[in-house]
C-alpha positions in Angstrom: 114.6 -7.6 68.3 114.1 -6.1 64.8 111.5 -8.7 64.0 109.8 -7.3 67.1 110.4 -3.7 66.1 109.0 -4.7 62.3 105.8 -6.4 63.7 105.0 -3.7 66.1 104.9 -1.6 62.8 102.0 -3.6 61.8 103.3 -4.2 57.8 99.8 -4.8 57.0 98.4 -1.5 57.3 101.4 0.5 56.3 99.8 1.3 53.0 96.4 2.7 55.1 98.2 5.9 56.5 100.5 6.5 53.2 98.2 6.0 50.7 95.8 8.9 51.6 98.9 11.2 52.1 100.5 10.5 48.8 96.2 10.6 47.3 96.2 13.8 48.5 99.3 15.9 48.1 99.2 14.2 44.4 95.5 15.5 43.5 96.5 19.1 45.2 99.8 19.3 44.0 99.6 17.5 40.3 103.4 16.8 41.1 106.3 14.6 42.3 108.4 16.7 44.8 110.7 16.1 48.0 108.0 17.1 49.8 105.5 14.2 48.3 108.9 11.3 49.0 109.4 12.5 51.8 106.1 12.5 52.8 104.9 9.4 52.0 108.1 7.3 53.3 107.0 8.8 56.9 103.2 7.9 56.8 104.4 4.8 55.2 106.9 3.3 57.9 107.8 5.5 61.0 104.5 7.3 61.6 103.1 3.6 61.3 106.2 2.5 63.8 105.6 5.3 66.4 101.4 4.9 66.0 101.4 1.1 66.8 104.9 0.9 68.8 104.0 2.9 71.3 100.0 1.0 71.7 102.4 -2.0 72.0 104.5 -0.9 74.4 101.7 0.2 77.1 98.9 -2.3 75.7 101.4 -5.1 76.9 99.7 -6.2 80.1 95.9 -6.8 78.4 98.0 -7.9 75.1 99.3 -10.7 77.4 95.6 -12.4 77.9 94.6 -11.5 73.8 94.8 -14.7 71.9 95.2 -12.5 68.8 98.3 -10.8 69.4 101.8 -11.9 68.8 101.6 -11.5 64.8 100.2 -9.6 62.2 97.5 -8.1 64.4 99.8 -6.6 66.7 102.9 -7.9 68.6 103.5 -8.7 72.5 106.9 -6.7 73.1 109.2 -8.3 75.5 109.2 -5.6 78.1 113.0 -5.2 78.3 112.2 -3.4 74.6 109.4 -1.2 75.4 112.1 1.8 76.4 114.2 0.5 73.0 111.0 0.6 71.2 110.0 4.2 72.2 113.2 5.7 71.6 113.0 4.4 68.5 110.0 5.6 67.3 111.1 9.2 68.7 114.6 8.7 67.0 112.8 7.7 63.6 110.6 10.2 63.4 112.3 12.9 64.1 114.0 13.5 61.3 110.9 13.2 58.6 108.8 15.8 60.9 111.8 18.2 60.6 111.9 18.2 57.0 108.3 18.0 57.1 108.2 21.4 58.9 110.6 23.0 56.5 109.1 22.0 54.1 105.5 22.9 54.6 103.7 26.2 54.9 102.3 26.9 58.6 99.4 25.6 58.6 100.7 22.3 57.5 102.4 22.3 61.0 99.3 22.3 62.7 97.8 19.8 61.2 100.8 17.5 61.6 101.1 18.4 65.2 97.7 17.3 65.5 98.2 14.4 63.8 101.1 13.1 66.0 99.2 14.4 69.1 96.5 11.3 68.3 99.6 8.9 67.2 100.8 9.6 70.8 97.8 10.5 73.1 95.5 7.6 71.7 97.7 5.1 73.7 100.0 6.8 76.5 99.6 7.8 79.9 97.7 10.0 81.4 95.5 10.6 78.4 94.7 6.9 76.9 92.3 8.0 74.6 91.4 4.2 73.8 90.4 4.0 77.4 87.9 6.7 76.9 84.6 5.1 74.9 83.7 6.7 71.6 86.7 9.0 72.0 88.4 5.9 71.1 87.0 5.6 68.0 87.0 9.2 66.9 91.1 9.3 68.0 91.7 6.3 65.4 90.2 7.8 62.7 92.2 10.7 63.2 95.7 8.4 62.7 94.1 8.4 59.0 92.1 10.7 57.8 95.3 13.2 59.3 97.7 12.3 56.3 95.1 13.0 54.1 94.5 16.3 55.0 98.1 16.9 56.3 99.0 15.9 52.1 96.3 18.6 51.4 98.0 21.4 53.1 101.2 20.7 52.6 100.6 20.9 48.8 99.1 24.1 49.6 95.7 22.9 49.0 92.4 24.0 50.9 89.8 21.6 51.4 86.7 22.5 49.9 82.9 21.1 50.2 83.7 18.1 47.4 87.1 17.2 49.5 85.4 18.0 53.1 82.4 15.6 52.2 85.5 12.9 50.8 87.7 13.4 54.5 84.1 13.3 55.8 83.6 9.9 54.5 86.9 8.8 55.4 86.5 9.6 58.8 83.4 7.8 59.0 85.0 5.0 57.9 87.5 5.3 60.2 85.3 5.3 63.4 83.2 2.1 61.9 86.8 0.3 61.3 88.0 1.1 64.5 84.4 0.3 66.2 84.0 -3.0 64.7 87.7 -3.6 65.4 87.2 -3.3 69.2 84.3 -5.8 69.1 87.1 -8.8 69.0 88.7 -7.6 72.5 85.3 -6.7 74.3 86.3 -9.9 76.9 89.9 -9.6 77.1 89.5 -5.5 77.1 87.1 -6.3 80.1 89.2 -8.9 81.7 91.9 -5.9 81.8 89.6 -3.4 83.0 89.8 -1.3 79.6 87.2 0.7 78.3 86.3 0.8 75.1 83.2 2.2 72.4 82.6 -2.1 72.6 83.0 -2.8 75.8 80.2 0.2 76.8 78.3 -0.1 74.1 78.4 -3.8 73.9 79.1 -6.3 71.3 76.4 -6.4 68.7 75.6 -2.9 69.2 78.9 -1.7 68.0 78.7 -3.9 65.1 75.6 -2.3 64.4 77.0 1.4 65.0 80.0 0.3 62.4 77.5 -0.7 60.2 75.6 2.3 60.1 78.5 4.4 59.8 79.6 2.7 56.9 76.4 3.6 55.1 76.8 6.8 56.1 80.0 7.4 55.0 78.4 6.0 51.4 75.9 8.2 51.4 78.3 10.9 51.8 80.5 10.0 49.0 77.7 9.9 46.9 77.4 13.6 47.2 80.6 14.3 45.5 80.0 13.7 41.6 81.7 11.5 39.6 84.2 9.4 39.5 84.6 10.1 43.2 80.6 9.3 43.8 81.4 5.7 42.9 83.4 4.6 45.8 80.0 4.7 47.5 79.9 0.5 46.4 83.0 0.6 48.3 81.2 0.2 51.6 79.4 -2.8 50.2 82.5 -5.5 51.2 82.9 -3.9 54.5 79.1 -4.1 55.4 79.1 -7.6 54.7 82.3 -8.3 56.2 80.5 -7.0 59.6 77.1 -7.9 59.2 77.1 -11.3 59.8 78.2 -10.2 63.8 75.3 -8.0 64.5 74.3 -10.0 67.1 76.9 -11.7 68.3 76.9 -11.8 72.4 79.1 -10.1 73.9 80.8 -13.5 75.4 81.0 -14.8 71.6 82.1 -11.4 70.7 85.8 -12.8 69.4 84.1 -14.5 66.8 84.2 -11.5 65.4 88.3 -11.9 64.4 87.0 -14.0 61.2 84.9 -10.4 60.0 88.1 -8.9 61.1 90.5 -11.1 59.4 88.6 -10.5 55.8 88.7 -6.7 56.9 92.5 -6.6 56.8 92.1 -7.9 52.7 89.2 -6.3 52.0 91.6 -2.4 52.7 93.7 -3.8 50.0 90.9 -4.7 47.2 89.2 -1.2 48.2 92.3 0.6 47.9 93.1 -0.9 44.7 89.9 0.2 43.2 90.4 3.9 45.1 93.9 4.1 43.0 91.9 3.7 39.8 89.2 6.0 40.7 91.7 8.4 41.0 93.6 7.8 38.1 90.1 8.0 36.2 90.0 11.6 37.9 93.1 12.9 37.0 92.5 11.2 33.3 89.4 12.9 33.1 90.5 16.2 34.1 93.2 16.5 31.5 
C-alpha cells in the first residue's frame, strides 16, 4: 500500500510544484522562514500526493487500458485504496494549509484556495476539468504556476510587469507541457470516451500548439532583462523534444511517450540551469 500511496505521488515531478514556490517566496522574501519550510515541504510532497492521488483514484477505469501507467508515469490504484487514498490526501494536507493560512496575509488565501480548487476540480466529479478540451490544459498549468505566485504573496510580494511576463511564461509552458502530454493517451483517452485538448484537436495538431506555445513563452521571457531574459534558450530542449511528433497520426500518436520520456529529464536539466539563473540574480543584486 505505501508503495501505491508513493507512486501515486509521482516522485518525479515533486520538485516541479516546490521549486517555483521556494523560487519565489525566496526572491520576494530574501529570507529563510517557517513560512518558506513549511511551504515548500507542502508543494513538495502532499500538494503533489493530493494533485496526482486523487487523478489516480478516478482516472482508474481509462488507466486500466494505458500501457503507460503502473510506474513512474502514474500508478493504477487497486480500487479497495481509492477511499484510503483520498482520505489521505485530505488528512495530509490539512495540516500544511492551516499553517499556511496563519501564516499568510489574506490574499495569500485566495490564491491557495485557488490553487487547491484546480488540484481537486481538474480530476473529480462533476467538474473533470481534464474532460473539458483546452480547459484541460489551462487547469494543469494552474497546479504550477499557483505555488509560484502563492510563494509571491505569501512573502508579501506583488507581482509586477517583469514577474507577470515570468508567471506568464510559466504558464505558457505549462499548457504546451500538459498539451503535448495528452498527445500519448489520444487512443486510450478515446477508447475511454475522455476528452481531451488531443483528442479534439488531434494528435499532430497539439504537438504543433505545444510547440508554438513554447516559443511563445520564450519570447516572453525575453522581455524581462537580464539574467532572467536568458531562460528564453530554455525552450530550445523542449522544442526538440516535441518536434520530431508534429505529425505523428493520431493512431501512432503513443509514439509520442519517447518525446515524453526525455521531457521528464529534460525538467530536471532546465531547472538546474533556472537555480543558477537565479542565484546569478540574487548575486547580482547584492
Amino acid at each position: 500500500m505505501i508503495a501505491e500511496l508513493l507512486t501515486a505521488s509521482r516522485p518525479l515531478s515533486w520538485i516541479n510544484t516546490a521549486f517555483p514556490f521556494a523560487a519565489a517566496y525566496l526572491l520576494a522574501a530574501g529570507r529563510v522562514d517557517a513560512a518558506l519550510v513549511v511551504g515548500t515541504i507542502f508543494f513538495l510532497i502532499p500538494y503533489n500526493f493530493a494533485m496526482y492521488g486523487v487523478n489516480d483514484v478516478f482516472d482508474y477505469a481509462s488507466d486500466l487500458a494505458n500501457p503507460r501507467k503502473g510506474g513512474v508515469e502514474g500508478a493504477l490504484l487497486d480500487p479497495r485504496h481509492h477511499r484510503t487514498v483520498l482520505l489521505s490526501a485530505l488528512g495530509v494536507c490539512l495540516p500544511f494549509v492551516v499553517a499556511l493560512v496563519i501564516l499568510g496575509p489574506p490574499v495569500s488565501w485566495i490564491v491557495l484556495a485557488v490553487s487547491l480548487f484546480a488540484v481537486v476540480a481538474y480530476s473529480a466529479p462533476p467538474l473533470r476539468f481534464k474532460e473539458v478540451p483546452v480547459l484541460d490544459s489551462v487547469t494543469s498549468s494552474v497546479h504550477f504556476v499557483s505555488p509560484a505566485l502563492y510563494g509571491m504573496v505569501l512573502a508579501g510580494g506583488v507581482p509586477d510587469l517583469r514577474s507577470g511576463a515570468i508567471l506568464l511564461a510559466f504558464f505558457l509552458w505549462g499548457m504546451a507541457s500538459h498539451a503535448f502530454g495528452a498527445v500519448q493517451d489520444v487512443v486510450p483517452d478515446r477508447d475511454a470516451g475522455i476528452a481531451s485538448i488531443a483528442t479534439v484537436l488531434g494528435a499532430a495538431r497539439t504537438v504543433r500548439l505545444a510547440l508554438v506555445l513554447w516559443a511563445a513563452a520564450a519570447v516572453l521571457m525575453l522581455t524581462t532583462g537580464r539574467p532572467a531574459a536568458w531562460a528564453a534558450v530554455l525552450a530550445i530542449p523542449y522544442l526538440c523534444a516535441a518536434a520530431p511528433f508534429a505529425r505523428v497520426s493520431d493512431a501512432d500518436s503513443g509514439e509520442a511517450n519517447r518525446g515524453w520520456r526525455h521531457f521528464l529529464w529534460i525538467n530536471y536539466f532546465c531547472g538546474f540551469l533556472v537555480t543558477m539563473l537565479l542565484i546569478w540574480s540574487v548575486i547580482g543584486t547584492d
